[in-house]
TORMISE-942155 format. One record per atom (N, C-alpha, C): residue number from 1; x, y, z; atom name; residue in one letter. Coordinates in steps of 0.1 Angstrom, whole numbers, plus 2048, in hexadecimal, padded with zeros to 3 digits. Atoms other than C-alpha are relative to their C-alpha. Layout:
BEGIN
ATOM, NUM, X, Y, Z, CA, a
...
END
This chain:
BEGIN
ATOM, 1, 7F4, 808, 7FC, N, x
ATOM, 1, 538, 298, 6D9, CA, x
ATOM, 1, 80C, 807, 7FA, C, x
ATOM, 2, 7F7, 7F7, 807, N, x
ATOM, 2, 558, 2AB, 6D5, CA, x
ATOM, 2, 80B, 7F5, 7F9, C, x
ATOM, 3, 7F3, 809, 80C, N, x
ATOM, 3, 577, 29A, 6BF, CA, x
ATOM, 3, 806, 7F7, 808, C, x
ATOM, 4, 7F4, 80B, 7FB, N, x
ATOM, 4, 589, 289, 6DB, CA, x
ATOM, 4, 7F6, 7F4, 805, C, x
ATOM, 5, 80B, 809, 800, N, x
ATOM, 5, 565, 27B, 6E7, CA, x
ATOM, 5, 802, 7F6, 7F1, C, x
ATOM, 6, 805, 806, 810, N, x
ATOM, 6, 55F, 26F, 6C1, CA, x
ATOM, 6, 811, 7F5, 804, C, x
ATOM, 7, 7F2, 80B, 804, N, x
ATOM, 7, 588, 25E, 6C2, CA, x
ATOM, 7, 7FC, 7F9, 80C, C, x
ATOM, 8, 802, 80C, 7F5, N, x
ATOM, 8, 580, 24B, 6E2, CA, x
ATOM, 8, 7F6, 7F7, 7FC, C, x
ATOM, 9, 80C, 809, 807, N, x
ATOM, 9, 55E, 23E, 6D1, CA, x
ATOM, 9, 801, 7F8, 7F7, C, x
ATOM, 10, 7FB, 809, 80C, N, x
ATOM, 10, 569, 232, 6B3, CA, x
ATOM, 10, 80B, 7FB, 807, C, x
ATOM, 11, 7F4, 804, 801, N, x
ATOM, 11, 589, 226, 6BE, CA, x
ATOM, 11, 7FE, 7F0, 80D, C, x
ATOM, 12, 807, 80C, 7F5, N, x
ATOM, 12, 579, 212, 6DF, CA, x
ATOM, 12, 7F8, 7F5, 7F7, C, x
ATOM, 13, 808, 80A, 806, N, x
ATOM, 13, 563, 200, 6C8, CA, x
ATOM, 13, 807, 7FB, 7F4, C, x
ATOM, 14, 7F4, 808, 805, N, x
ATOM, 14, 581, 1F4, 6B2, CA, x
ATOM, 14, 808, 7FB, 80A, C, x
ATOM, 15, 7F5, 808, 7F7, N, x
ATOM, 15, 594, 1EE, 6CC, CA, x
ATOM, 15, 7FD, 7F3, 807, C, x
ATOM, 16, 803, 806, 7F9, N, x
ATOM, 16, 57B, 1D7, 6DB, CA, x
ATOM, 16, 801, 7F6, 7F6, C, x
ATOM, 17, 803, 809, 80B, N, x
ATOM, 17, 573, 1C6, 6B8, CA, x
ATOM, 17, 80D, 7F7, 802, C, x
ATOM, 18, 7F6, 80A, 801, N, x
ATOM, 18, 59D, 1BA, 6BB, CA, x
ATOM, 18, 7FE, 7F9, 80B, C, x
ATOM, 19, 7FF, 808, 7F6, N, x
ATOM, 19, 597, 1B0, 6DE, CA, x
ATOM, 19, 7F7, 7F6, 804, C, x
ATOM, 20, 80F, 80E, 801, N, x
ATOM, 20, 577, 19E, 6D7, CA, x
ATOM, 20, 803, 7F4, 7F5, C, x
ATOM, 21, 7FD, 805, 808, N, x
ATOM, 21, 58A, 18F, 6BA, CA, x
ATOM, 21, 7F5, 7FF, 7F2, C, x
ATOM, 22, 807, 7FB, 80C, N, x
ATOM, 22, 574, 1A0, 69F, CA, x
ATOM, 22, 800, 807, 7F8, C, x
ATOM, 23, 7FA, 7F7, 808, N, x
ATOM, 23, 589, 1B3, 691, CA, x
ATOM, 23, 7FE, 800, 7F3, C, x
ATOM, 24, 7FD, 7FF, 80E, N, x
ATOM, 24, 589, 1AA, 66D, CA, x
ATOM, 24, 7F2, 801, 7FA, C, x
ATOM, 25, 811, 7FC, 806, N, x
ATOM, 25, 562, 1AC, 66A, CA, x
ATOM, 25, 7FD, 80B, 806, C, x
ATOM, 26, 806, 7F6, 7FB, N, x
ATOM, 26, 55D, 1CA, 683, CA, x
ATOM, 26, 807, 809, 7F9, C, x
ATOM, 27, 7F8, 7F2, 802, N, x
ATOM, 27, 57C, 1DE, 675, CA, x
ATOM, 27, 804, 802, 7F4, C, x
ATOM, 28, 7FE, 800, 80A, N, x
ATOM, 28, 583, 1D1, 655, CA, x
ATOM, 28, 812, 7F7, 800, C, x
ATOM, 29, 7F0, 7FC, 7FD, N, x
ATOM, 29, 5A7, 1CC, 663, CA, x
ATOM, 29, 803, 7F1, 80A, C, x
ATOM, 30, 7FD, 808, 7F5, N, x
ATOM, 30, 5B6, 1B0, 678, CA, x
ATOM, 30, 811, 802, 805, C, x
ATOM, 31, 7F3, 800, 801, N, x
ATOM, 31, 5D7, 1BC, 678, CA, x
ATOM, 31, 806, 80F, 810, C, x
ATOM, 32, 802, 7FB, 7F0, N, x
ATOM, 32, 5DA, 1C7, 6A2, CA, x
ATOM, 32, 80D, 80C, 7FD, C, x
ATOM, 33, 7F3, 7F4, 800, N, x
ATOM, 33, 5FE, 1D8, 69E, CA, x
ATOM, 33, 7FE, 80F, 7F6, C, x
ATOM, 34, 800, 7F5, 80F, N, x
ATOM, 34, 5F3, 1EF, 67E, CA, x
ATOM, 34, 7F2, 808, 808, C, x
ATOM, 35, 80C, 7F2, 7F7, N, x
ATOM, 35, 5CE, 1FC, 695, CA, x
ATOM, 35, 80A, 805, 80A, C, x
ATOM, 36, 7F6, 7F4, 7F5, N, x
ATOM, 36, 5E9, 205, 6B0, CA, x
ATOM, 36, 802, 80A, 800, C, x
ATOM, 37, 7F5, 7F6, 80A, N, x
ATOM, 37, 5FE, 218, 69C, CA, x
ATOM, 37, 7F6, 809, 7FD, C, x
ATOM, 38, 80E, 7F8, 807, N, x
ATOM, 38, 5DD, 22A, 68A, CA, x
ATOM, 38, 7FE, 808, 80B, C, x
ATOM, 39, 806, 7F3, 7F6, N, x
ATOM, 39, 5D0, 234, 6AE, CA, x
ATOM, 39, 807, 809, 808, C, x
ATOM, 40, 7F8, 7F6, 7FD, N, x
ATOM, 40, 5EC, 244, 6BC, CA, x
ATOM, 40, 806, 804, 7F5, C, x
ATOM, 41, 801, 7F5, 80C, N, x
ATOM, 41, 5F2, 255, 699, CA, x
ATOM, 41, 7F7, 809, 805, C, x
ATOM, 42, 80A, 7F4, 7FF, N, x
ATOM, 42, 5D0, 266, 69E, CA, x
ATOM, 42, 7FF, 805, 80B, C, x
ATOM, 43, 804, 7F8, 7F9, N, x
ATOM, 43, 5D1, 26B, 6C0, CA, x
ATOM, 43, 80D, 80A, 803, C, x
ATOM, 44, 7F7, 7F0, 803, N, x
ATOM, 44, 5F3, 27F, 6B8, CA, x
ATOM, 44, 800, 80C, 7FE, C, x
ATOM, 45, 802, 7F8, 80D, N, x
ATOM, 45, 5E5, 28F, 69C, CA, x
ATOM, 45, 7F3, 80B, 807, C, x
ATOM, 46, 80D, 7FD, 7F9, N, x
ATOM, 46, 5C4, 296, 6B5, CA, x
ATOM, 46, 804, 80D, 808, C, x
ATOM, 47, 7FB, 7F8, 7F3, N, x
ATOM, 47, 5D6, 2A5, 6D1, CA, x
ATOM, 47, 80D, 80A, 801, C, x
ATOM, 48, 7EF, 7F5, 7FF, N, x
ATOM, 48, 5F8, 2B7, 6C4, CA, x
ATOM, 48, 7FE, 80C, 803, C, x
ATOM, 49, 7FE, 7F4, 7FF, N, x
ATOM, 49, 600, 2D4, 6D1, CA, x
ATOM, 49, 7F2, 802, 80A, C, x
ATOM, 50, 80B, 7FF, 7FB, N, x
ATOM, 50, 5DE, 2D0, 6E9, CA, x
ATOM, 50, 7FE, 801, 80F, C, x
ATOM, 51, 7FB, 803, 7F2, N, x
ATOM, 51, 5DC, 2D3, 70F, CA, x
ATOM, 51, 7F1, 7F9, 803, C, x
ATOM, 52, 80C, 80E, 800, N, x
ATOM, 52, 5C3, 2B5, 718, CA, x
ATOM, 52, 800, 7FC, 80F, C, x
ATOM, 53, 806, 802, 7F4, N, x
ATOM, 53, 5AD, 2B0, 738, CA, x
ATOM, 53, 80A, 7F5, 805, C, x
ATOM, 54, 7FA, 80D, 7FC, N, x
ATOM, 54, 5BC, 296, 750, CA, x
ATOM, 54, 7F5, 7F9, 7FB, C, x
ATOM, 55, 807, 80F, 805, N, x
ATOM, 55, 5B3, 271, 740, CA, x
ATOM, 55, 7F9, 7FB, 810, C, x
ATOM, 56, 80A, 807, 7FD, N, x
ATOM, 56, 595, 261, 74B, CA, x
ATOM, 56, 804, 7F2, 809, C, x
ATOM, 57, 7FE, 80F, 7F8, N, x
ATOM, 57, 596, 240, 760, CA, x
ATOM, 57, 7F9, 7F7, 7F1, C, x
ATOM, 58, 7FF, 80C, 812, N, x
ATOM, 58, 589, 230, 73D, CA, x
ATOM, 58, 804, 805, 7F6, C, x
ATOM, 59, 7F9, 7FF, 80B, N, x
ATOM, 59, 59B, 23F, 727, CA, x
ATOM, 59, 80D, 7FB, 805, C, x
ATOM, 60, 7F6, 80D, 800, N, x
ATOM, 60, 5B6, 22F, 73C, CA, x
ATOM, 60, 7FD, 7F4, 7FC, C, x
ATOM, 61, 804, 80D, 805, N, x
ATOM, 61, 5A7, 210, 738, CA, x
ATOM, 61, 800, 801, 7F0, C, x
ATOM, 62, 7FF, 800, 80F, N, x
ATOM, 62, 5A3, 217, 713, CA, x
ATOM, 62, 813, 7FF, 7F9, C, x
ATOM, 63, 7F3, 802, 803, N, x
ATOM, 63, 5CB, 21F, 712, CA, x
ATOM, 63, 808, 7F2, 803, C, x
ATOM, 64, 7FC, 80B, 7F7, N, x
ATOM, 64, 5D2, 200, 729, CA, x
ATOM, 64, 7FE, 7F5, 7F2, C, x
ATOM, 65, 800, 809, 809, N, x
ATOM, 65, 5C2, 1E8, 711, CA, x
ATOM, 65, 807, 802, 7F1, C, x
ATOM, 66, 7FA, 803, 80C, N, x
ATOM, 66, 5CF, 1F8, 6EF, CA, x
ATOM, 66, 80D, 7FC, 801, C, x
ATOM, 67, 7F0, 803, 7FE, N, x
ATOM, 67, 5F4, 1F6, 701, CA, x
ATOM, 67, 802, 7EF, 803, C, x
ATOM, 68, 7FF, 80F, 7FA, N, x
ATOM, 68, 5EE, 1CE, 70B, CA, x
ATOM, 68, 7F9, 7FA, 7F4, C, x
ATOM, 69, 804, 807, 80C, N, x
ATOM, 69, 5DE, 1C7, 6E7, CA, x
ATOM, 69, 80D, 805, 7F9, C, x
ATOM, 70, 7F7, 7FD, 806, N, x
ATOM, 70, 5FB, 1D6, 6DB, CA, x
ATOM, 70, 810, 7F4, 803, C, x
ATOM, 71, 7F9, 808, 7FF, N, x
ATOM, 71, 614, 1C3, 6EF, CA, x
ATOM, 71, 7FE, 7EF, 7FF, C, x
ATOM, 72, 803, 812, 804, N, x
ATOM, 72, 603, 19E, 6EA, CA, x
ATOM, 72, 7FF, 800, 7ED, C, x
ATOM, 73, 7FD, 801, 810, N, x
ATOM, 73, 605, 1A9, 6C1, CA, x
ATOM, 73, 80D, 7FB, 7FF, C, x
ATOM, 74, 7F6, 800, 800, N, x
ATOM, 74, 628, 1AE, 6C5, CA, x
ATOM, 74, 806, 7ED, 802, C, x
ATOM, 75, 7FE, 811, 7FD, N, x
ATOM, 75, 62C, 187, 6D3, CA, x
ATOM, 75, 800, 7F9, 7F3, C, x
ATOM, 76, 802, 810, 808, N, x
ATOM, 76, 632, 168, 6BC, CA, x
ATOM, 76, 7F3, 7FE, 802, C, x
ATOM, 77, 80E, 804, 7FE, N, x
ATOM, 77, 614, 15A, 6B2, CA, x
ATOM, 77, 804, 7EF, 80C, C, x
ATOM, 78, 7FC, 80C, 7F7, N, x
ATOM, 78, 613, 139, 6CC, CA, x
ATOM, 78, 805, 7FF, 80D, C, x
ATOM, 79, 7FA, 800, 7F4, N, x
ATOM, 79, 625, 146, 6E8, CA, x
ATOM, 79, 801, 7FD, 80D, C, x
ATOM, 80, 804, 80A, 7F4, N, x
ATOM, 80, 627, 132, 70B, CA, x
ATOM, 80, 807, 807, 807, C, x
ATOM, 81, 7FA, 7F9, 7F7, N, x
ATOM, 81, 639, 14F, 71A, CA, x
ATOM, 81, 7F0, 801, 80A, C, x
ATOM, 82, 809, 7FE, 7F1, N, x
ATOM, 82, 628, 151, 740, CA, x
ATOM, 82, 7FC, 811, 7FD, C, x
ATOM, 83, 802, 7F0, 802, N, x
ATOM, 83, 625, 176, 739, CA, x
ATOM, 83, 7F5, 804, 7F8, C, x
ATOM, 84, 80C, 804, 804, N, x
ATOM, 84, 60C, 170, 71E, CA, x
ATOM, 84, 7F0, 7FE, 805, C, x
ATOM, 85, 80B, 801, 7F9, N, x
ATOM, 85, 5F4, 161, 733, CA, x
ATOM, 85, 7FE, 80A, 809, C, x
ATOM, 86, 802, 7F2, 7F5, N, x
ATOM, 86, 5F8, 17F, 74E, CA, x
ATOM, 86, 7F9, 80D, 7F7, C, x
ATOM, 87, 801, 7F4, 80B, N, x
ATOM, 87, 5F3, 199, 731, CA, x
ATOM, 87, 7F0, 7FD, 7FC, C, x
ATOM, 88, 80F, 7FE, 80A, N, x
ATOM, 88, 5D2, 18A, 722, CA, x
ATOM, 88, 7F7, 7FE, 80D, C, x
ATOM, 89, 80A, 7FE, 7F4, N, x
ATOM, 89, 5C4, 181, 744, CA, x
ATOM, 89, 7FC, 810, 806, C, x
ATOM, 90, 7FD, 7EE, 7FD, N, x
ATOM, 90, 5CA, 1AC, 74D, CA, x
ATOM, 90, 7F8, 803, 7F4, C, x
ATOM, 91, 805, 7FA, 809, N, x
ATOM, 91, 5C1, 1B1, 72A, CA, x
ATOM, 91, 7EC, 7FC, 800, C, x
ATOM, 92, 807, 804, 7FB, N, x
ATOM, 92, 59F, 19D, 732, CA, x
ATOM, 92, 7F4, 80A, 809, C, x
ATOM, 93, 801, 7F5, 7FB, N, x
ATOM, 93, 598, 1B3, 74C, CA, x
ATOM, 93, 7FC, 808, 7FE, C, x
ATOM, 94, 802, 7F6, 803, N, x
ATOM, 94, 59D, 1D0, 73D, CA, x
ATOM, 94, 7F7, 800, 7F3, C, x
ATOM, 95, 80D, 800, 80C, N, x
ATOM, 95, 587, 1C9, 720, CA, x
ATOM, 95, 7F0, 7FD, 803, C, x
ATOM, 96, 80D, 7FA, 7F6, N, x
ATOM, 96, 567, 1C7, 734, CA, x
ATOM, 96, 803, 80B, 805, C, x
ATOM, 97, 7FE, 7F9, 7FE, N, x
ATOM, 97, 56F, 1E5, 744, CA, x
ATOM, 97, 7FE, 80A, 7F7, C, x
ATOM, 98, 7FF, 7F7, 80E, N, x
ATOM, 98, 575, 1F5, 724, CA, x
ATOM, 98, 7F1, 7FF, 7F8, C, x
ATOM, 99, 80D, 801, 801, N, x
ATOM, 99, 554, 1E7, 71C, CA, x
ATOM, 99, 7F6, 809, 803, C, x
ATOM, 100, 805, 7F7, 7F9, N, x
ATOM, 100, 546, 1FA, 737, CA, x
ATOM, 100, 802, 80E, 800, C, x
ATOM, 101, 800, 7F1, 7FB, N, x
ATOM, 101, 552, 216, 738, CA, x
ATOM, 101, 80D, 802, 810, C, x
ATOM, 102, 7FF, 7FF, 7F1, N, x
ATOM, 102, 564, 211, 75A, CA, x
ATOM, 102, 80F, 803, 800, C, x
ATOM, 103, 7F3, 800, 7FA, N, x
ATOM, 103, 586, 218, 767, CA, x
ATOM, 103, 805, 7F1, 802, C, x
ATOM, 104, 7FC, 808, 802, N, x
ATOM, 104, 59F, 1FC, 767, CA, x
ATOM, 104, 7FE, 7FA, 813, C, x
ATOM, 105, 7FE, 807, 7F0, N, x
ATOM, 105, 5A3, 1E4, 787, CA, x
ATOM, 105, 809, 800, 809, C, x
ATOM, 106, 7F5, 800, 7FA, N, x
ATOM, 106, 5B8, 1E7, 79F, CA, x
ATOM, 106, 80E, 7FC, 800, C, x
ATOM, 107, 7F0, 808, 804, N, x
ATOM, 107, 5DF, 1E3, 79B, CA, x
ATOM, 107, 7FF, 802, 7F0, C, x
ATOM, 108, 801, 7FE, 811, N, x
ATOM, 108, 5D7, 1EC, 773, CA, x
ATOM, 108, 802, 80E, 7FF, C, x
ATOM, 109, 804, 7F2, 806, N, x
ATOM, 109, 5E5, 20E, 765, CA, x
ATOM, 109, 806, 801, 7F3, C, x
ATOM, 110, 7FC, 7FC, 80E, N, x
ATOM, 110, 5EA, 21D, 745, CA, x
ATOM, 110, 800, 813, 7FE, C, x
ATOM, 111, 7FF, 7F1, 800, N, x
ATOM, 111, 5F7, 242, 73E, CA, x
ATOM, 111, 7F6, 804, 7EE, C, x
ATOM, 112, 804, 801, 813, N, x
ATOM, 112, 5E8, 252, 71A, CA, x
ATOM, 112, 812, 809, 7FB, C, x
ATOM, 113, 7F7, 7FD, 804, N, x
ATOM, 113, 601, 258, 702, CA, x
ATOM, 113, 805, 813, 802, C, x
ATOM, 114, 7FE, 7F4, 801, N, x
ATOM, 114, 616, 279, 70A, CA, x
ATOM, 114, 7FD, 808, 811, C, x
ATOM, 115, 802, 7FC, 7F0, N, x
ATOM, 115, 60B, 279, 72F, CA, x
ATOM, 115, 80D, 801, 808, C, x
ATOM, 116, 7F5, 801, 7FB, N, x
ATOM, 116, 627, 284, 745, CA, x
ATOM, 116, 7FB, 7F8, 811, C, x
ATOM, 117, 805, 809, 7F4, N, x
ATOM, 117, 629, 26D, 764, CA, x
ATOM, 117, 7FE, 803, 812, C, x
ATOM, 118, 7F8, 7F3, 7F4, N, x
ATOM, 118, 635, 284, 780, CA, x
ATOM, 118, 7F2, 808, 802, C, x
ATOM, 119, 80B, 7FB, 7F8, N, x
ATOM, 119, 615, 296, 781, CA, x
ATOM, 119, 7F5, 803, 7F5, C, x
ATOM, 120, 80B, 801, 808, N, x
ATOM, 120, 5F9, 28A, 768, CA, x
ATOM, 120, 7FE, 809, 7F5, C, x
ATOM, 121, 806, 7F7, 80E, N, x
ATOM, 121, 5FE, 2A9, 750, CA, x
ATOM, 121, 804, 7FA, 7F1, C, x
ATOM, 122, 801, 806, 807, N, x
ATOM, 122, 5F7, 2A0, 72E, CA, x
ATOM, 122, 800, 809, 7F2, C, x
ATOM, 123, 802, 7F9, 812, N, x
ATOM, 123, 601, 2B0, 708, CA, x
ATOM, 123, 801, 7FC, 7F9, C, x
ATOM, 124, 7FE, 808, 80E, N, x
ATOM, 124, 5FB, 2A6, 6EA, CA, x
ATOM, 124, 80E, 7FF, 7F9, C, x
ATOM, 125, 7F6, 7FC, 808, N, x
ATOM, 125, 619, 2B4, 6DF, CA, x
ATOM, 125, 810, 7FA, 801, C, x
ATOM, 126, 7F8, 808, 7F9, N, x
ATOM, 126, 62F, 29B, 6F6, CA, x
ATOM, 126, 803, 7F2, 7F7, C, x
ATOM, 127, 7FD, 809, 7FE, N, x
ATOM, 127, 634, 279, 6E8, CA, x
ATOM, 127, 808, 7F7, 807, C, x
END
């Protein structure tokens, strides 16, 4: 398994722990905005200066959900914004998927960090 294998493995199976709401016994951690932060640290630190296959259909899904656990951290706790429920129902979704293994559902995308959008190439060295 090469290094970026190994960061999708560990990182899927944290990621799932916040979205299964297990986080503080799977990860040690329950604190959603600070694993964010950690995984695009390392997949910075992974990829700088790197030129990287086009992303996978589940490693979008993998970026998809950490960007929509990211944005429902961000929220007030309690929030009755309509948008909320849109985001966890998508986020839903994409967490089976992510389960799987599978590419996201239709009408769901997510770039990886550093991806230019204009024609899928991808450098680490981009933020």
């Amino acid at each position: 398994m090469d290094d970026i294998e190994q960061f999708f493995s560990l990182n899927r199976s944290r990621l799932l722990a916040f979205l299964d709401g297990d986080a503080a016994a799977a990860t040690g951690d329950d604190d959603a905005q600070a694993f964010v932060d950690q995984v695009l640290h390392d997949w910075h630190r992974l990829t700088c200066r790197r030129k990287l296959p086009a992303p996978s259909a589940a490693e979008r899904t993998f970026w998809f959900a950490l960007y929509q656990l990211e944005e429902l951290a961000e929220l007030p706790g309690g929030s009755v914004d309509p948008y909320v429920g849109f985001a966890t129902g998508n986020l839903a979704s994409a967490r089976e998927c992510l389960r799987e293994g599978r590419g996201l559902p239709e009408g769901l995308f997510a770039s990886r960090p550093g991806e230019h959008p204009a024609n899928g190439q991808t450098r680490g060295d981009r933020q």
